[in-house]
N, C-alpha and C positions, 0 to 999 in steps of 0.2 A: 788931601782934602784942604781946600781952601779956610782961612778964618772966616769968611763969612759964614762957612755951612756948619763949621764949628759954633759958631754963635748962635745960629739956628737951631743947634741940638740943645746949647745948652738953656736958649731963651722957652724951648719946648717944655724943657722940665719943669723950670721956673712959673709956665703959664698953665701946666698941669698938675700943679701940685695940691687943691682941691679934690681932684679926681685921684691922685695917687694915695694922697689919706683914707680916702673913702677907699678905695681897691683894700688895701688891707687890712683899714676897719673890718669890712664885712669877711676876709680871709678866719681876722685873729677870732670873729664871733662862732666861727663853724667849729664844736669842740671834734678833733681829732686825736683823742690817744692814741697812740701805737695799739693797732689791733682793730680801730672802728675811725677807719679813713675816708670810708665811702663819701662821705656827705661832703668832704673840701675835694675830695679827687674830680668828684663829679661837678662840682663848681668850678674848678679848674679848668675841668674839658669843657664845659659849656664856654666861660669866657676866649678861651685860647679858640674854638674855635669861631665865634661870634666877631674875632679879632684878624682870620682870616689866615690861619697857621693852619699847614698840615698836621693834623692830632692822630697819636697812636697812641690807643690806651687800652692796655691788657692787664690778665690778670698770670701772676707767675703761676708756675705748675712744679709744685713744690718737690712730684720725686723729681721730675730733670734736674730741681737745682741740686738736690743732695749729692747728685753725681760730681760736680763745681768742686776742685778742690779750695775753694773761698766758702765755701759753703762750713756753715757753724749752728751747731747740733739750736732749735728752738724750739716751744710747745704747741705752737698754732701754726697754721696753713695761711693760704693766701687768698683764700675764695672772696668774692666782694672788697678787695684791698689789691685797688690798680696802679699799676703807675702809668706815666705818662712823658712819650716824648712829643711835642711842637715843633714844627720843623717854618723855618721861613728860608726856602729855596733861594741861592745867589742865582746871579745872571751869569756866572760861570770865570773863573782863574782864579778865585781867591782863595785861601784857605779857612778850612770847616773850623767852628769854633761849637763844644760841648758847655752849656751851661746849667750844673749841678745844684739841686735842693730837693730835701724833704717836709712834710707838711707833717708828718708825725709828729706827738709832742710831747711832754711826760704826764702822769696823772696830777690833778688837782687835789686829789682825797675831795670831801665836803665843803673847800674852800677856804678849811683855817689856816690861820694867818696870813689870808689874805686883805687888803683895807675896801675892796671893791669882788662885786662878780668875776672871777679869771675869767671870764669870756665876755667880758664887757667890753673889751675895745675901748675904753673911754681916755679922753685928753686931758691930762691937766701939766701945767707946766713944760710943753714943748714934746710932752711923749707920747707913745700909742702905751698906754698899758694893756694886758692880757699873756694867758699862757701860750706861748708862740709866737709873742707881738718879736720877742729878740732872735730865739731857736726854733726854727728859722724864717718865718713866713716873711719877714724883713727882706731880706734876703732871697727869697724866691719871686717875691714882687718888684723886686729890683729887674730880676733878670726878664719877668714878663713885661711890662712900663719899658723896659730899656728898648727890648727889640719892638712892641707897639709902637712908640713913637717915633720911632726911626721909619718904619713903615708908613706911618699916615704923613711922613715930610716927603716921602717917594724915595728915600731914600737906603733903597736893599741893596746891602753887601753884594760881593762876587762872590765872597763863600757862603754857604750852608750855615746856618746858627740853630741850633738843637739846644728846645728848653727841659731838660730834664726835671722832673718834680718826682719822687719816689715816694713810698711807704716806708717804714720798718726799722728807720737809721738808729733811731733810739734803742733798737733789742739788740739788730743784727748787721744793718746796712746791706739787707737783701733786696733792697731796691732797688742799688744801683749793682749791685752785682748783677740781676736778672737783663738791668740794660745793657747789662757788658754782652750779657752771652743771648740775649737776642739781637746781637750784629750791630748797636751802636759804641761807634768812636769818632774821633776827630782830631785833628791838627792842634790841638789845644783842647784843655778844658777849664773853668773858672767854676769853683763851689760856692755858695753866698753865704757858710757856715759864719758864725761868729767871730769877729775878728778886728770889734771895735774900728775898722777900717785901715789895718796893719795889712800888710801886703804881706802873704805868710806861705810860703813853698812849701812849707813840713808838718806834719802834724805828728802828735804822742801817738803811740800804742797804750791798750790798756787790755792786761790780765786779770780776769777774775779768776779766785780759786777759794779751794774749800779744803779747812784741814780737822779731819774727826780725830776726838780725842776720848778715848776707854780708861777711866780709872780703877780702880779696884771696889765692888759693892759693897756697902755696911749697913746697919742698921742703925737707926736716928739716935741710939743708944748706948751703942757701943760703934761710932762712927771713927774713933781711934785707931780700931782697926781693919778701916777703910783706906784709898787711897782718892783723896779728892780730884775730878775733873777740871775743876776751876784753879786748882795751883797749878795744875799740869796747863791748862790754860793761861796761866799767866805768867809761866817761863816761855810758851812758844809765842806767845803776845812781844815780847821781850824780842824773843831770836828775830824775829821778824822786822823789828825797830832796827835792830843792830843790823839786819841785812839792808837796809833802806840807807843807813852811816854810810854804809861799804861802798853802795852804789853810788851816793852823793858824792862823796871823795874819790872815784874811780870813774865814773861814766862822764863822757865829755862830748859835747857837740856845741858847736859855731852858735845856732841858732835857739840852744837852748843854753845863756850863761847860767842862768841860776837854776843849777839842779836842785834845790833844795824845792820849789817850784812846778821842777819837772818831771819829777823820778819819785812821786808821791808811791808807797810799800808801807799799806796799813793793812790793820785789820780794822773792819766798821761794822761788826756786826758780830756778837759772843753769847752764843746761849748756854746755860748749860741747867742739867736737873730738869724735874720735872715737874716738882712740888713743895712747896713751901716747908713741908716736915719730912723732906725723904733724902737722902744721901744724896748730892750729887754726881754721881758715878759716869756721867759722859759731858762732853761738850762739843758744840759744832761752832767754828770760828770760819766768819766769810773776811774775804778783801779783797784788793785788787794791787797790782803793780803796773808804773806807769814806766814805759819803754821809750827811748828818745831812734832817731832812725839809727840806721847802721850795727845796729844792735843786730842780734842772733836772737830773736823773736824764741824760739823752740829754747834757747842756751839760757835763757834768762827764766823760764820755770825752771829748771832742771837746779837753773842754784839754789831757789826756794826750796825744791824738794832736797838737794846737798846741804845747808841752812837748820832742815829742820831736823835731819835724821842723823847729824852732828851731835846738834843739843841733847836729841833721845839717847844720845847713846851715853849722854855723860848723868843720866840721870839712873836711879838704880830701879823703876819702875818703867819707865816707857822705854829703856834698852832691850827692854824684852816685849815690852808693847809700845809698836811704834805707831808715833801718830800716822794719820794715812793721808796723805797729800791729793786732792782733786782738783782740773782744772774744769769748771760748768760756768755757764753763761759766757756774758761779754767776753770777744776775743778778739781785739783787733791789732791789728800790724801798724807798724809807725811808716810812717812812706816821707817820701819827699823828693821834689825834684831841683837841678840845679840853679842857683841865686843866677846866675848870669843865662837861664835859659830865657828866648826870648817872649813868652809870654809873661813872665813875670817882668820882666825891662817895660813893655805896655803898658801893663796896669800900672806902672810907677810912675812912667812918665805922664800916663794920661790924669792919675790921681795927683803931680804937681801941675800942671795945669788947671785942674778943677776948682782945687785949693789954696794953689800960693805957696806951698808946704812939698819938704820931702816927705817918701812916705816912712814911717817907721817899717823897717824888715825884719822880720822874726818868726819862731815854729810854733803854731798853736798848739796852745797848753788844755790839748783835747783830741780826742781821735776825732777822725773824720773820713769819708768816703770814699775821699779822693783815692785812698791806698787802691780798689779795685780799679777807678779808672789809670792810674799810672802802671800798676802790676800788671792787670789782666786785659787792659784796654789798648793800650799803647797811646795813649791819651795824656800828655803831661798837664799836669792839674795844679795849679795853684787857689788860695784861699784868701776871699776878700767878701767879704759883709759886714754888715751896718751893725750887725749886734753884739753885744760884748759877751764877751766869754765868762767874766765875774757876773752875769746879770742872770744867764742861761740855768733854767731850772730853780730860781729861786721865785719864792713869795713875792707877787707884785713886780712881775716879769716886767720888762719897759722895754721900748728900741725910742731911742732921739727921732724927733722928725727930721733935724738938719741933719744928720750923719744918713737917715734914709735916703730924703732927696739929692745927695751929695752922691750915695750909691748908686744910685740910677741915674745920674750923671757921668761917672765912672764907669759903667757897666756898656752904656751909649757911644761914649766915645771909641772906647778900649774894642767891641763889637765891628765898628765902623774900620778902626785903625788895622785891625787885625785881618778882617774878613775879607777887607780890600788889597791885602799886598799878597803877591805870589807863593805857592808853596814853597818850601825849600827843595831843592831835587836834592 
């Protein structure tokens, strides 16, 4: 591609970026929790098609997926919660490019502590506020704005560019699982998860687990000769710190230096009792552990469950009542593909161009989707979006407008570069 047509792409964003605020103003105002997506999915399809993409937009059929060995146990079905691929057809020899995001988002509660309506959209100091302005709608509007404007310069790839937008990534990431296995992939794929605009190959694993704890009943009175749930509770609160040390000082990866960062093994969540005047004779402890790649995803519970049934045994009540180890909810696999593969070379080079700047390279400190299109897709997947990963799920969600338009800058070019050079045989 010549510099002028590069100058072309990038003076387009520059000359569209009234029109790019507004696109995801009205994205971040559509509330979509995980669970009630209908009303952004369908705004999606209307625009992608209005925009003149081939749009497929279906709804999963939830026993097929349970057959998926990616498939992870949830409570809800998929009825009215579509997803969506756009397709902008090449003219033919180039290779297909997958580009990944979901519009799910986490809940708001009532809004406290928030300083504004979460669905406000509103500007102030160079940001889009709202819940999804950063995870991810940032980022999904990147990738839509990239390929429109590429389109209205006349300017289509010779490969395929497939806009994925999904449901569900906050529970289960069954939205891009169901893309897998209704038959899309591609030569590449680009996620727009959060990533402060770090060029990022890897993402964490993250286990959730569930450890119930039975102490011995008493009465409020003679509670002496009970055996509390809550001490029993706060020695395996304990085991499970000390399993986190272990991990920190023994798990190692390239992309992840600071395990302390990445290999987060807590508990966040401790009930125990029932009532204010009555023995507390059980406890249920939730957590999660965080998994870097190359890890033994299954090997890495089993030492929690080795971790806890240690401790039980050195105690002279849960040796004979062991706590019980469960692994329920969230369960995602850490994936990654190689620093030197050449879609991530792309988005580097195209991101010093954009910028003036190398890019920063590192493994996001967060799961992400990508693991089914690399596993199950053959689709290697790299992660670059505008929104930060410290910003994602907090009060008074924000994405930068410069780090947006810089993304869909990068998303343009990187499309353009990619789609136009030959597959590899």
């Amino acid at each position: 591609m010549t510099d002028s047509v590069r100058k072309k792409i990038l003076d387009k964003v520059d000359a569209s970026k009234d029109h790019a605020i507004k696109f995801l103003q009205d994205m971040v105002a559509i509330p979509s929790v995980t669970g009630d997506e209908a009303a952004i999915q369908k705004h999606m399809h209307g625009y992608l098609t209005e925009v003149g993409l081939e749009v497929d937009m279906w709804e999963t059929n939830w026993d097929e997926l349970k057959k998926h060995p990616g498939y992870r146990p949830v409570d809800r079905g998929y009825e009215n919660r579509p997803n969506i691929v756009a397709t902008l057809k090449g003219t033919g020899g180039g290779r297909s490019l997958l580009l990944n995001g979901h519009t799910d988002v986490i809940p708001v509660g009532n809004g406290e502590g928030w300083s504004d309506n979460p669905w406000s959209a509103s500007i102030k100091n160079g940001r889009i506020y709202g819940r999804g302005s950063c995870d991810m709608k940032s980022g999904v509007a990147s990738h839509v704005l990239a390929v429109q404007y590429l389109k209205e310069l006349g300017l289509t790839p010779k490969g395929d560019v497939m806009i994925n937008i999904v449901i569900d990534e906050e529970v289960s990431g069954h939205g891009t699982l169901d893309t897998v296995i209704r038959g899309y992939k591609a030569d590449a794929g680009i996620s727009g998860e959060t990533s402060d605009l770090f060029v990022q190959p890897a993402c964490i694993g993250r286990i959730w687990f569930q450890i119930d704890i039975e102490g011995k009943p008493a009465g409020i009175q003679q509670r002496y000769l009970g055996i509390s749930a809550i001490e029993l509770g706060n020695k395996i609160v304990k085991a499970v710190q000390e399993l986190e040390d272990e991990r920190v000082a023994n798990v190692k990866h390239a992309l992840y230096p600071s395990a302390i960062d990445s290999l987060p093994c807590i508990i966040g969540s401790f009930q125990a009792g029932n009532y204010p005047s009555a023995f507390p004779a059980s406890a249920v402890l939730k957590g999660s552990i965080g998994t870097v790649p190359s890890e033994d995803h299954e090997g890495v519970k089993q030492s929690l469950v080795k971790k806890i049934a240690e401790v039980a045994a050195q105690d002279p009540w849960m040796k004979d009542h062991p706590p019980v180890v469960k692994f329920v909810g969230y369960d995602a696999e850490a994936s990654e593909i190689p620093v030197q593969h050449p879609i991530v070379q792309t988005v580097c080079d195209v991101y010093t161009e954009v910028t003036g700047k190398k890019p920063t390279i590192s493994g996001r400190q967060g799961a992400a989707d990508t693991r089914f299109l690399n596993k199950y897709a053959n689709t290697p997947t790299v992660i670059f979006g505008p929104g930060s990963t410290a910003v994602m799920h907090a009060n008074d969600e924000y994405v930068s407008i410069d780090d947006y338009l810089t993304a869909i800058k990068v998303m343009a070019l990187s499309i353009h570069d990619w789609c136009n050079s030959a597959p590899t045989k």
